[in-house]
Backbone as numpy.savetxt, mean C-alpha at the origin, in Angstrom:
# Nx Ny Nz CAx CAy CAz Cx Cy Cz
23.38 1.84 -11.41 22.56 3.05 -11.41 23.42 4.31 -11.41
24.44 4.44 -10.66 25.31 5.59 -10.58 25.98 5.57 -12.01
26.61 4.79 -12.19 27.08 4.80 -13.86 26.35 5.10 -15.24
24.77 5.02 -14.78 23.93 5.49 -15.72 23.35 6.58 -15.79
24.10 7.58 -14.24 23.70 8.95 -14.63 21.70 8.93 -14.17
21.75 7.99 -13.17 20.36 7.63 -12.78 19.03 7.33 -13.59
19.54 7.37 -14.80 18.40 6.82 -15.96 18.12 5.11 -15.67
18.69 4.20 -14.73 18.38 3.21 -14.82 17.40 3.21 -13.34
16.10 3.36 -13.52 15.45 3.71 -12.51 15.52 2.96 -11.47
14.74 3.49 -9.99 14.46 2.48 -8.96 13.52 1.34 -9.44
12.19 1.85 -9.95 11.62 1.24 -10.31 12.21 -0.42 -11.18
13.03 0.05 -12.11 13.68 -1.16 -13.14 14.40 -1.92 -12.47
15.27 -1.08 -11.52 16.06 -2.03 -10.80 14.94 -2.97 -10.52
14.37 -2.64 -9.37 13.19 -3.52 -9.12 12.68 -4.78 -9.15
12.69 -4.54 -10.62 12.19 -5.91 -11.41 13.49 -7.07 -11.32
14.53 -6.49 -11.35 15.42 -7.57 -11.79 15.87 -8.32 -10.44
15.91 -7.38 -9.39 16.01 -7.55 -7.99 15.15 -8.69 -7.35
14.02 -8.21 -7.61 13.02 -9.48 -7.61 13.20 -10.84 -8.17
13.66 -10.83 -9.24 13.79 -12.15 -10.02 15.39 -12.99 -9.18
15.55 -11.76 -9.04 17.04 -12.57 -8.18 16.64 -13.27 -6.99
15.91 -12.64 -6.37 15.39 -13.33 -4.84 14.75 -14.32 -5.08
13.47 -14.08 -6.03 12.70 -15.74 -6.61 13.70 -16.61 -7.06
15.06 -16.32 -8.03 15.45 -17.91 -8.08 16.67 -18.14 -6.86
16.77 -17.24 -6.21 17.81 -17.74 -4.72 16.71 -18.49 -3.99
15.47 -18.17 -3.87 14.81 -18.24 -2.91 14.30 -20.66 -3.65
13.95 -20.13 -5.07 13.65 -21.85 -5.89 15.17 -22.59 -5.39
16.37 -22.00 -5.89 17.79 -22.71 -5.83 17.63 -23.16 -4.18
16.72 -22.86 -3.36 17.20 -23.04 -2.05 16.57 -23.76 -1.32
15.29 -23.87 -2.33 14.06 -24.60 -1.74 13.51 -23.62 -0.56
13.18 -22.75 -0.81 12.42 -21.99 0.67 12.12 -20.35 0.11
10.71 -19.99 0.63 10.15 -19.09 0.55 10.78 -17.61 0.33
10.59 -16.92 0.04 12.07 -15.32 0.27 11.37 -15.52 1.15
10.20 -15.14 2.04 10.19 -14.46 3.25 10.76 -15.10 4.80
10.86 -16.39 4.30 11.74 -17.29 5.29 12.77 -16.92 5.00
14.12 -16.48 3.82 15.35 -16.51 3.65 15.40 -14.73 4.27
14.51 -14.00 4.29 14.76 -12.70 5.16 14.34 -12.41 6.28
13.90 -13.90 6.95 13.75 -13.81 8.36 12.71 -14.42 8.92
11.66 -14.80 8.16 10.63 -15.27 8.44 9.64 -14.92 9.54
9.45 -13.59 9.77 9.02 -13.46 11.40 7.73 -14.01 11.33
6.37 -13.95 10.68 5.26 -14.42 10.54 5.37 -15.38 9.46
3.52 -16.40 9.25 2.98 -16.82 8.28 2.04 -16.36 7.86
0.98 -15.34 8.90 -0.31 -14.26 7.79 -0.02 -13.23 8.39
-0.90 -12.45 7.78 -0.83 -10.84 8.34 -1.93 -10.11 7.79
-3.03 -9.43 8.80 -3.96 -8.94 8.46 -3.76 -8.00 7.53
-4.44 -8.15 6.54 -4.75 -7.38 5.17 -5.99 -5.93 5.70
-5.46 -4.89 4.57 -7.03 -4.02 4.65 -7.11 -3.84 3.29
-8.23 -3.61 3.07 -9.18 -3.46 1.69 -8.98 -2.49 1.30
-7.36 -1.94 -0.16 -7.43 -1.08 -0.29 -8.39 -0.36 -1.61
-9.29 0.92 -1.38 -10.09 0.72 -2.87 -9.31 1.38 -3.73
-9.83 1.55 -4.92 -9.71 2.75 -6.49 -10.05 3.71 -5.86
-9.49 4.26 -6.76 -10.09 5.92 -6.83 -11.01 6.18 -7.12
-11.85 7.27 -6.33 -13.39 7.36 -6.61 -13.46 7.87 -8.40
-14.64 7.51 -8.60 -14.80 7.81 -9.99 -16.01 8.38 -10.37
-16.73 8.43 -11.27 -17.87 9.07 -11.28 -19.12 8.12 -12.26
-19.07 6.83 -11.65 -19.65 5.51 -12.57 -20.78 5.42 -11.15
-22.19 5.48 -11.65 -23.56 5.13 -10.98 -23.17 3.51 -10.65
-23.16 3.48 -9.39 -23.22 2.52 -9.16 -21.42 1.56 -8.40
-20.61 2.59 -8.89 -19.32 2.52 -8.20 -18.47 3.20 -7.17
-17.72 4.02 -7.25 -17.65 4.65 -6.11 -17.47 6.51 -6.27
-18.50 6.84 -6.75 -18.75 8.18 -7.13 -19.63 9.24 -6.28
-19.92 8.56 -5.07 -20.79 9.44 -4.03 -20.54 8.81 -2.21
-20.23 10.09 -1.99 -20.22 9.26 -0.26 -20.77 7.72 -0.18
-21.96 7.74 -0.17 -22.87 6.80 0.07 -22.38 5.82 -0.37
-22.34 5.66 -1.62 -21.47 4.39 -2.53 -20.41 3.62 -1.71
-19.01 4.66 -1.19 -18.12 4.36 -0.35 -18.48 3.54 0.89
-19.70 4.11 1.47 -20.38 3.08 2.35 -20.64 1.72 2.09
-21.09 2.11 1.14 -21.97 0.56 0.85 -20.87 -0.60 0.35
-20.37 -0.12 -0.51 -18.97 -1.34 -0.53 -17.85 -1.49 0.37
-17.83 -0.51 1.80 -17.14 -0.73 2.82 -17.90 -2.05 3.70
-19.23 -1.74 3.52 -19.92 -2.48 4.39 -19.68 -4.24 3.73
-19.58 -4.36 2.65 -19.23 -5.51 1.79 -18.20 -5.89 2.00
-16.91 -4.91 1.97 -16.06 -5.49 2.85 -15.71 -5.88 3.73
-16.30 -5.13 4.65 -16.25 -6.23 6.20 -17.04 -7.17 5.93
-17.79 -8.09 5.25 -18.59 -8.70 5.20 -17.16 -10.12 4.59
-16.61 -9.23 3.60 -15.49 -10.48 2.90 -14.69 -10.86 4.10
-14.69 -9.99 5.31 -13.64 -10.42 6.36 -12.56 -9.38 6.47
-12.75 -8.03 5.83 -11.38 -6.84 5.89 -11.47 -6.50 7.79
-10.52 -6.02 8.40 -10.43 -5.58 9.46 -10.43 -4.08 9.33
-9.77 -3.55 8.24 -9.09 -2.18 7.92 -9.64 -2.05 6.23
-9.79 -1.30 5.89 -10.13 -0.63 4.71 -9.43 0.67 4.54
-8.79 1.17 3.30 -8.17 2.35 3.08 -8.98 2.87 1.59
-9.37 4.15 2.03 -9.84 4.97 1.28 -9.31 5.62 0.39
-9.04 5.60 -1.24 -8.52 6.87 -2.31 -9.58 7.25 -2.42
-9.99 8.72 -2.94 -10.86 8.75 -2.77 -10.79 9.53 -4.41
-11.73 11.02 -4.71 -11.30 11.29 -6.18 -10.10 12.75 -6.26
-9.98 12.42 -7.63 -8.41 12.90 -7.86 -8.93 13.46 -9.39
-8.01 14.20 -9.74 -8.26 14.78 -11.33 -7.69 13.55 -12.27
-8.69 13.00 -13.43 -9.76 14.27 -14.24 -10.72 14.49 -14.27
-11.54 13.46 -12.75 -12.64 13.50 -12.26 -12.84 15.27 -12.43
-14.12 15.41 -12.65 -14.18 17.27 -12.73 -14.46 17.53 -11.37
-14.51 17.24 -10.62 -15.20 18.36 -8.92 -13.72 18.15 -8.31
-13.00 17.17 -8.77 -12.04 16.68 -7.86 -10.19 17.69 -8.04
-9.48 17.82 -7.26 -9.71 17.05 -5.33 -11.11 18.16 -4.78
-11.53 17.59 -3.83 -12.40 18.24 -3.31 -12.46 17.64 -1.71
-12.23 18.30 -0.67 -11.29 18.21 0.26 -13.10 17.85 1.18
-13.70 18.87 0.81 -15.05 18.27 1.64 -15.74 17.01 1.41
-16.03 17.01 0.28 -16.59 15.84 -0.15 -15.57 14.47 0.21
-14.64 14.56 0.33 -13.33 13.29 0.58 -13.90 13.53 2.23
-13.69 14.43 3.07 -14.30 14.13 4.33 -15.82 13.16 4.24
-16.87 14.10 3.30 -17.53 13.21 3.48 -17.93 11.45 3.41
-16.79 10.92 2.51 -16.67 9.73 2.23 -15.90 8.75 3.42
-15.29 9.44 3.98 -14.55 8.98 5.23 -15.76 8.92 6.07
-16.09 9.90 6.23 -17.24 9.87 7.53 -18.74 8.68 6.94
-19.06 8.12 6.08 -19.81 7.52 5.28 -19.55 6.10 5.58
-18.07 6.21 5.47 -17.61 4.57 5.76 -17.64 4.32 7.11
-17.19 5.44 8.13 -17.11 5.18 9.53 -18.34 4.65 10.24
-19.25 5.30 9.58 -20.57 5.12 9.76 -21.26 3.96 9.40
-21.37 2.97 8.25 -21.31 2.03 7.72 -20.65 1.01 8.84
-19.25 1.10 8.69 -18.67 -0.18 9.76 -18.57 -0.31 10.74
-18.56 1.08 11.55 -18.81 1.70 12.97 -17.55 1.41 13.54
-17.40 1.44 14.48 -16.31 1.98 15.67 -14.78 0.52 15.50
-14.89 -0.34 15.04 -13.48 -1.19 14.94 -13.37 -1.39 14.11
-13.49 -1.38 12.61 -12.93 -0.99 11.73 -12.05 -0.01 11.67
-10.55 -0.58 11.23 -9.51 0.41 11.23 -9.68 0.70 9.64
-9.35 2.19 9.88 -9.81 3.16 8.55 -8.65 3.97 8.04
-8.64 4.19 7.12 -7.05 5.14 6.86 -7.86 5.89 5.43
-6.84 6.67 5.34 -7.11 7.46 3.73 -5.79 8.06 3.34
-5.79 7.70 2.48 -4.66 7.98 1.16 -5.14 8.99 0.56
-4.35 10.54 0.33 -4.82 11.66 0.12 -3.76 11.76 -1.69
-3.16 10.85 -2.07 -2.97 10.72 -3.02 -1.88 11.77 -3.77
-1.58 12.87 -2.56 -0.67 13.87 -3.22 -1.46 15.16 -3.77
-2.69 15.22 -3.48 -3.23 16.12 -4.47 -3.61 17.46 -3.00
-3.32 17.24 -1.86 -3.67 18.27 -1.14 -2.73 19.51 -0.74
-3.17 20.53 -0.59 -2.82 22.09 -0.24 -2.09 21.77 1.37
-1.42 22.71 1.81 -1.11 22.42 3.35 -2.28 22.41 3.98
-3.26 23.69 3.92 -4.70 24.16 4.64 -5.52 23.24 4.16
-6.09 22.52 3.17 -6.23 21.48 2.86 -6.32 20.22 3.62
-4.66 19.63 3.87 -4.61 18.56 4.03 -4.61 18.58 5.60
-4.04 19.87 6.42 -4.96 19.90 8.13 -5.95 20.14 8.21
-6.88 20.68 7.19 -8.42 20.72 7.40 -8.98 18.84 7.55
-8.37 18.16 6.48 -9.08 16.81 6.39 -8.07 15.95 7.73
-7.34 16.47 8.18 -6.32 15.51 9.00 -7.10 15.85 10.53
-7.74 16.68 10.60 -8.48 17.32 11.90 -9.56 16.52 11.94
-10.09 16.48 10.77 -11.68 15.69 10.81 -11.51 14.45 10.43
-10.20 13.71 10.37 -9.77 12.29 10.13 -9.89 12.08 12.07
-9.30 13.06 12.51 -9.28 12.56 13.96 -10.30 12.33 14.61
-11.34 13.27 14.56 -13.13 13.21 14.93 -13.26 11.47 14.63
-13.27 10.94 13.46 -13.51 10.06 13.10 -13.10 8.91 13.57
-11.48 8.81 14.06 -10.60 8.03 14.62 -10.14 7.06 13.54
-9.88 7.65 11.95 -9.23 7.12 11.28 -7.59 6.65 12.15
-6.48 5.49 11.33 -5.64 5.28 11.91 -4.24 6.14 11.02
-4.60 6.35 10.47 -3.53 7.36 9.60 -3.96 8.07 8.18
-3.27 8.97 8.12 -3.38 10.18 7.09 -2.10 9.89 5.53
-2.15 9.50 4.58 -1.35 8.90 3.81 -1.38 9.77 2.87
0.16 10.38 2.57 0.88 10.93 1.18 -0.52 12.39 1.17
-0.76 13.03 1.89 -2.00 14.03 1.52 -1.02 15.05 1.02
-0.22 15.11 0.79 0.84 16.41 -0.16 1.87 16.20 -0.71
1.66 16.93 -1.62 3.72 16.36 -2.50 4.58 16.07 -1.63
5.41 15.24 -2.04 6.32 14.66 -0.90 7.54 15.40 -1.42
7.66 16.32 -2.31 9.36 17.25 -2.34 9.55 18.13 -1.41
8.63 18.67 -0.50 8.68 19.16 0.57 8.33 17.90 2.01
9.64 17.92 2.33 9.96 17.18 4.03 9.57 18.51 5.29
9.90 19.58 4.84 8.79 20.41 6.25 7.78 20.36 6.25
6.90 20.59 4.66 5.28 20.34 4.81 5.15 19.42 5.46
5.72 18.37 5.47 5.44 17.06 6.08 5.60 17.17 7.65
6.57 17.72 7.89 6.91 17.58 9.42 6.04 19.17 9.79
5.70 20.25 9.48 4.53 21.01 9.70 3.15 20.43 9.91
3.05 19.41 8.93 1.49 18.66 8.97 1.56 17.88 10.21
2.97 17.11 10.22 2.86 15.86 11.45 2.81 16.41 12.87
2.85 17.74 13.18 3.45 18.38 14.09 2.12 19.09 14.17
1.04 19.34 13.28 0.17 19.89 13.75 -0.96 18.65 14.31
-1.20 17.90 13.69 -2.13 16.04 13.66 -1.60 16.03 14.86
-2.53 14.77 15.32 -2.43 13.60 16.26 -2.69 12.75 15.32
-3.11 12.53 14.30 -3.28 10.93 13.71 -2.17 11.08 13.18
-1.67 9.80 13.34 -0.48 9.51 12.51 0.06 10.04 11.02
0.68 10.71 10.64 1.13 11.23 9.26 1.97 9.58 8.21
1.39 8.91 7.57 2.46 8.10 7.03 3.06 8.60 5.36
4.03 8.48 5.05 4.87 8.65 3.86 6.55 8.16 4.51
7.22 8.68 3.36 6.94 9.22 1.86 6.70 7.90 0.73
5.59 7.80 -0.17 5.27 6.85 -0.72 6.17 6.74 -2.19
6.30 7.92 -2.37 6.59 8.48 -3.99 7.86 8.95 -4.48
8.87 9.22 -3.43 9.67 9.97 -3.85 10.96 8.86 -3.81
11.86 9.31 -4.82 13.03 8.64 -5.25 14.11 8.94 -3.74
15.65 8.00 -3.96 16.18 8.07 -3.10 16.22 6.48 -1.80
15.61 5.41 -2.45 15.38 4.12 -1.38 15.36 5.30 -0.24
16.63 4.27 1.01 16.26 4.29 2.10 17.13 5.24 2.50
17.70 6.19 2.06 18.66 7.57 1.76 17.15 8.58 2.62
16.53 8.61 1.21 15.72 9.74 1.50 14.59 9.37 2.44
14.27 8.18 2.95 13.46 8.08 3.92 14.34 8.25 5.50
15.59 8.34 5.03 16.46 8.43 6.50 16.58 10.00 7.24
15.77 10.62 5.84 15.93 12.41 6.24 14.65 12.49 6.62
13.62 12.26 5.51 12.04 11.86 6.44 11.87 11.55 7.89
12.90 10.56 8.33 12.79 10.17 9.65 13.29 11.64 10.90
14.74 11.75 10.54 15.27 12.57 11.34 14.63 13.83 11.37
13.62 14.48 10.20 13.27 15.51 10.04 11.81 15.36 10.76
11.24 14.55 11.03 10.06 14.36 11.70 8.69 14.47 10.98
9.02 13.98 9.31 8.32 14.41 8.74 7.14 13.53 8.92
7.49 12.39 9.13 6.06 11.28 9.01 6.05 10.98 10.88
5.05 9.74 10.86 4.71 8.94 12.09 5.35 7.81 12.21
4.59 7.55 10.73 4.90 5.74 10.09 5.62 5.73 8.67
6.41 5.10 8.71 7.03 5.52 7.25 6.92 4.47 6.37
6.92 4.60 5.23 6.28 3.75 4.27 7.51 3.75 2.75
7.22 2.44 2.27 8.15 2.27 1.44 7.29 0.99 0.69
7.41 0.88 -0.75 7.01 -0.46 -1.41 8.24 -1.20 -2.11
8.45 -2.37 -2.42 9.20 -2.85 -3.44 9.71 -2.32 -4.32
8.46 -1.72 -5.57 8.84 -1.08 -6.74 9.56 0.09 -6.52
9.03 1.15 -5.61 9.39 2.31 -5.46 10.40 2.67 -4.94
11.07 1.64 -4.01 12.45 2.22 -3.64 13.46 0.98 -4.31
13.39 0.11 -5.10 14.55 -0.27 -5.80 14.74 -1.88 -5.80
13.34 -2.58 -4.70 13.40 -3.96 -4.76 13.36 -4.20 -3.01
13.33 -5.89 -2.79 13.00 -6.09 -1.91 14.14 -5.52 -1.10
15.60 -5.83 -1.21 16.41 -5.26 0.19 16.32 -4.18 0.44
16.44 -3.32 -0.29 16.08 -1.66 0.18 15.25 -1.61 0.88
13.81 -2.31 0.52 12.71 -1.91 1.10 12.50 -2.83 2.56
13.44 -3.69 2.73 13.57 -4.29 3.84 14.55 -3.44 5.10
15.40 -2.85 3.95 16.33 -1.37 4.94 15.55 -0.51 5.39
14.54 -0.07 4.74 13.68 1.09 5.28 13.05 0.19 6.61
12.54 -0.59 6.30 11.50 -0.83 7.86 13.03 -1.74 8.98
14.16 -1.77 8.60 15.18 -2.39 9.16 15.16 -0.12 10.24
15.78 0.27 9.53 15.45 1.66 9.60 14.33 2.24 10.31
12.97 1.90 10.28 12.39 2.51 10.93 12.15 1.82 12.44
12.67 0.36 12.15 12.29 0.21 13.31 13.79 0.71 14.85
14.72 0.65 14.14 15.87 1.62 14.88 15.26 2.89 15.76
14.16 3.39 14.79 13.61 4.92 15.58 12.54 4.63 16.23
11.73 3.15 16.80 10.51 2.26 17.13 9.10 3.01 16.25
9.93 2.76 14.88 8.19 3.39 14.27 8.18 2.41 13.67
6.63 1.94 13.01 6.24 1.30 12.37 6.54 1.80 10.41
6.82 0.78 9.48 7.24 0.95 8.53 5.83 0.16 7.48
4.99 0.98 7.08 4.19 -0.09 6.32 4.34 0.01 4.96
4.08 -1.33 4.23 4.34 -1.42 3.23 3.40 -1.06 1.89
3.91 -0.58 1.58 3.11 0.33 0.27 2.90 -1.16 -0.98
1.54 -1.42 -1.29 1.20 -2.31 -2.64 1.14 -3.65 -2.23
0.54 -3.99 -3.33 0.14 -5.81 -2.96 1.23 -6.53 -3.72
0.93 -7.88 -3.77 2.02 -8.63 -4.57 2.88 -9.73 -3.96
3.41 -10.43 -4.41 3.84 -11.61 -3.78 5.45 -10.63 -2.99
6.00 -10.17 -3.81 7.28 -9.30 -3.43 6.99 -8.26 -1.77
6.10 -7.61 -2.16 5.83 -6.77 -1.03 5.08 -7.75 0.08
4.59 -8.87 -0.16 4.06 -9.64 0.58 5.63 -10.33 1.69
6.05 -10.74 0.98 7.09 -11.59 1.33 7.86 -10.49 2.20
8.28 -9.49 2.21 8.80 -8.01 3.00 7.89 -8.34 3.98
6.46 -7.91 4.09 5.28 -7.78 5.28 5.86 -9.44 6.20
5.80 -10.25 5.45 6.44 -11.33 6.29 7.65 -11.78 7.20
8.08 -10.88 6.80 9.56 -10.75 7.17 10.09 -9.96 8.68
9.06 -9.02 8.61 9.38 -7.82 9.41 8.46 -7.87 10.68
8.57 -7.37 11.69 7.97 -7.36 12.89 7.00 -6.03 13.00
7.59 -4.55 12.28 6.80 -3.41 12.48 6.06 -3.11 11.86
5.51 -4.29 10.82 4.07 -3.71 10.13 3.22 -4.20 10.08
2.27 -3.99 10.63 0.81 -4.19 10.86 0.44 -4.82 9.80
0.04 -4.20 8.60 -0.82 -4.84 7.77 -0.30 -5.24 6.30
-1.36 -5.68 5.53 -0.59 -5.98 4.15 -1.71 -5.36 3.45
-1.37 -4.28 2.35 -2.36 -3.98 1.26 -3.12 -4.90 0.03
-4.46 -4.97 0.50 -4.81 -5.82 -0.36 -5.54 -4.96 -1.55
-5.42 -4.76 -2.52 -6.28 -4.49 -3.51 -5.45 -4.10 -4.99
-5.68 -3.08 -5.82 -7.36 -2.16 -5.48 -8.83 -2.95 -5.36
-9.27 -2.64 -4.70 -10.71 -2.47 -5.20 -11.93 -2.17 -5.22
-13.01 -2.56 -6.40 -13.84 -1.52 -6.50 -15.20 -2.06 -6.70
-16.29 -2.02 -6.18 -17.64 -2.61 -6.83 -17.94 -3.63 -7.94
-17.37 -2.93 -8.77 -17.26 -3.59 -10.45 -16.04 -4.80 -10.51
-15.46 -4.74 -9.73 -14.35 -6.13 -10.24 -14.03 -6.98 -8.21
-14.12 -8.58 -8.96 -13.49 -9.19 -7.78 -12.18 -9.52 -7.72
-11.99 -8.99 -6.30 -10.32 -9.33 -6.39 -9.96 -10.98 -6.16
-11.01 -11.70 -5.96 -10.76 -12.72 -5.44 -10.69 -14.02 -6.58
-11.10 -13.04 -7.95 -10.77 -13.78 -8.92 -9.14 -13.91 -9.83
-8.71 -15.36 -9.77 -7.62 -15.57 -10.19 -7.14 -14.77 -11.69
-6.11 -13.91 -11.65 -5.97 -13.56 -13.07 -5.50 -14.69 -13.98
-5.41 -14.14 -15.26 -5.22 -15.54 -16.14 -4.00 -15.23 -16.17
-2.96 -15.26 -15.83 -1.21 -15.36 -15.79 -0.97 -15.98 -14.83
-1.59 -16.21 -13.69 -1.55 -17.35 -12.46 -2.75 -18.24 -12.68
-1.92 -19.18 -12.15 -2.90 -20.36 -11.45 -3.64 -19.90 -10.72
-3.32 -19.53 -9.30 -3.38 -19.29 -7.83 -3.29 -17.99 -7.80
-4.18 -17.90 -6.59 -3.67 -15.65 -5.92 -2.74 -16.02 -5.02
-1.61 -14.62 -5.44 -0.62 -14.47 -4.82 -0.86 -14.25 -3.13
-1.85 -13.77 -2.76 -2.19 -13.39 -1.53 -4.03 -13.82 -0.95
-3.65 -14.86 -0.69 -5.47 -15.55 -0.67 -5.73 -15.21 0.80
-6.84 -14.54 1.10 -7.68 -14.00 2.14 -8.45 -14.72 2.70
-8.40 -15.06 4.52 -9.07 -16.21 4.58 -10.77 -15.21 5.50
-11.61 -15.55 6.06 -13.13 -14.95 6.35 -12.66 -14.35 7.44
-11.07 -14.35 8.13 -11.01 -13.85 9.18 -10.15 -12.37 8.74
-10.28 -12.17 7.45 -9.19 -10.99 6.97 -7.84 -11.20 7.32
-7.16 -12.73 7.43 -5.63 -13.03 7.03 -5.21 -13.40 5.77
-4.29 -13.31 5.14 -3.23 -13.09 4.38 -2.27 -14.12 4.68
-2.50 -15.57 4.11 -1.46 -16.42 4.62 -0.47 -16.52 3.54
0.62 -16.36 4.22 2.33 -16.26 2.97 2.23 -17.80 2.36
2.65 -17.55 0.88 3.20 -18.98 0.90 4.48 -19.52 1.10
3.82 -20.98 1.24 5.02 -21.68 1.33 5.61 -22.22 0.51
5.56 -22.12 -0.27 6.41 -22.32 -1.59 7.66 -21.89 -1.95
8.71 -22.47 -2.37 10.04 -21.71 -2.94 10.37 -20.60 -3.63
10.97 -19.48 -3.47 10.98 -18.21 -4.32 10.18 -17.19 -3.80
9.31 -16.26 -4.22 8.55 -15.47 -3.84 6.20 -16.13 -4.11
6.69 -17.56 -4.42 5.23 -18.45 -4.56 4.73 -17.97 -5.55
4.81 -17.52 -6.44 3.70 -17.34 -7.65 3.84 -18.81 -8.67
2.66 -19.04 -8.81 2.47 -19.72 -9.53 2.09 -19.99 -10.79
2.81 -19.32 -11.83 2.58 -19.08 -13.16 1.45 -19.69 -13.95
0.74 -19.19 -14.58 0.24 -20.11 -15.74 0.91 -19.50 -17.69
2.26 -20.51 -17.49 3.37 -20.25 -18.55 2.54 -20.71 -19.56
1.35 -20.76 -19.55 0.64 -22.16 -21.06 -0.11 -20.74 -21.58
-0.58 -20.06 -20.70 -1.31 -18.85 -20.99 -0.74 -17.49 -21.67
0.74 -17.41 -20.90 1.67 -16.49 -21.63 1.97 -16.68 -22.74
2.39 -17.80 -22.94 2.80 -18.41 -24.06 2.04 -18.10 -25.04
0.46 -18.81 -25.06 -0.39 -18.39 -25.87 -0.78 -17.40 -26.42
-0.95 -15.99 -25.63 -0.93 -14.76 -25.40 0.59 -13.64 -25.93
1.93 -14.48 -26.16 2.43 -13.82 -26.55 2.60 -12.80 -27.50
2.33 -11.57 -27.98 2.47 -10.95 -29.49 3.63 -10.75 -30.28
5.38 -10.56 -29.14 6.12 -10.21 -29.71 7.08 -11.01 -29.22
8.61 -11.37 -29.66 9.36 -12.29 -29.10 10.45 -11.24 -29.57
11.65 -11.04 -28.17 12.77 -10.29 -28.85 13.95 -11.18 -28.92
C-alpha cells in the first residue's frame, strides 16, 4: 500500500486478506475464529434495517418502522438498528421525522429491546444533539456515525455533550492509526471498525485489541462470515450485525452463491459461528460457474 502511493485501497487489501485467513484457517483444519482466539460460539445479533425509502408498504413512514420492528422481535432480534432516510429520498435528512421513527419503534417493542440508530453521516452538529437528546428520552443504546467523521472534535463535542453512547468512526480511512486518535481524542464511546473498511480481518482485530486497552467496547461494523469470525474472537463486543433488512426481502433466504447462510439465527436471536474450516462459507461453485459472463 505505501509503495502504491495509497491507490491500493483498504478496502482491496481486504479482499485478499480474507482469502488468506480462509485458506490458513482450511490448511489447518479449524475455523479463523478459533485460530484468533476463539472466545465465543454465538453472539446476539440485532436486526440491522435499509434505509428508509419512500415504497407504500416498506419503510417510508414512522409507522411502517414500527410495524416491521415488531416482526422482528417476533423472528427473535434482541436489538434492532435503525437507518433511517438519507438523500435522494426528497424530504430527507430530516432530523424530526428520523426522531419520529425511533420513537415508533420504541413504542412497538417497548422497554427491552435494545435500539440504536445509525445517523448515516448526513447530520449538522445542532442536528445531530438535537436527535442524540431525544435518543436519550427514549433509552436508545447508542448514536452511530450521525456526522462526517473528518472532523474528530465534532465528534468529541457531540460525545461530550450525550450521555448515550457516541459510536464511530465507521468510514474513515487510516485502520487502527486513525481510530487510535478517535480514542485519545475522546471522540467516540464505543468504537467501531468492519473488515472491509479498515483493511481485513487483523487490523480490525487491532482496533477492538485497542479498544479494549482503553475498557471500551469495539463493535463491529457489517455482516458476513469475515466480520463474523472477528465478533467471535473478541470479548468487547456485544453484538453481531445482522442484515440489511427490509419488509420486501427475507434475510433468511439462502442466496444462490451459497449453499448455507453464513450467519443462521436461531428464535432466541443467536448467531451461532461455524464450525467449519476457514471462515465457513459454503460455496455453491456449480452456480458460479454457471453464472459466469467473463473469464480473465
Amino acid at each position: 500500500q505505501r509503495g502504491s502511493a495509497s491507490q491500493f485501497t483498504d478496502r482491496a487489501l481486504a479482499l485478499v486478506e480474507q482469502a488468506l485467513w480462509d485458506l490458513a484457517g482450511r490448511a489447518l483444519k479449524l475455523p479463523v475464529h478459533q485460530l484468533l482466539g476463539g472466545f465465543r460460539d454465538k453472539v446476539l445479533a440485532y436486526g440491522s434495517t435499509m434505509c428508509g425509502d419512500d415504497l407504500a408498504g416498506g419503510l417510508s413512514t414512522p409507522d411502517e418502522y414500527g410495524q416491521f420492528a415488531e416482526k422482528l422481535v417476533q423472528r427473535g432480534y434482541k436489538g434492532i438498528k435503525l437507518h433511517t432516510w438519507m438523500p435522494p429520498i426528497s424530504f430527507a435528512p430530516n432530523p424530526r421525522m428520523d426522531v419520529q421513527a425511533c420513537a415508533a419503534v420504541r413504542e412497538a417493542v417497548g422497554p427491552d429491546i435494545a435500539l440504536m440508530l445509525d445517523g448515516y453521516h448526513w447530520y449538522s452538529r445542532t442536528d445531530a444533539l438535537y436527535i442524540g437528546r431525544e435518543l436519550q428520552k427514549l433509552n436508545f443504546a447508542w448514536f452511530e456515525e450521525p456526522m462526517m467523521e473528518d472532523s474528530a472534535e465534532s465528534y468529541a463535542w457531540l460525545a461530550a455533550n450525550l450521555d448515550i453512547p457516541v459510536l464511530g468512526p465507521e468510514s474513515i480511512a487510516g485502520k487502527y492509526h486513525s481510530r487510535a486518535s478517535w480514542v485519545t481524542n475522546k471522540s467516540c464511546d464505543i468504537l467501531r471498525a468492519g473488515v472491509a473498511g479498515v483493511g481485513g480481518i487483523g487490523p480490525c482485530l487491532k482496533v477492538a485489541h485497542l479498544a479494549e486497552s482503553f475498557g471500551m467496547d469495539c463493535e463491529v461494523h457489517g455482516n458476513g462470515a469475515a466480520n463474523l469470525a472477528v465478533v467471535g474472537a473478541i470479548s468487547n463486543c456485544r453484538w453481531y450485525e445482522r442484515g440489511l433488512l427490509h419488509p420486501f426481502l427475507d434475510y433468511d433466504d439462502v442466496p444462490a452463491y451459497l449453499n448455507t447462510l453464513v450467519d443462521p439465527m436461531d428464535s432466541d436471536g443467536f448467531v451461532h459461528l461455524s464450525e467449519q474450516p476457514g471462515l465457513g462459507e459454503d460455496i455453491n461453485f456449480s452456480y458460479i460457474e454457471t453464472h459466469t459472463e467473463h473469464r480473465y
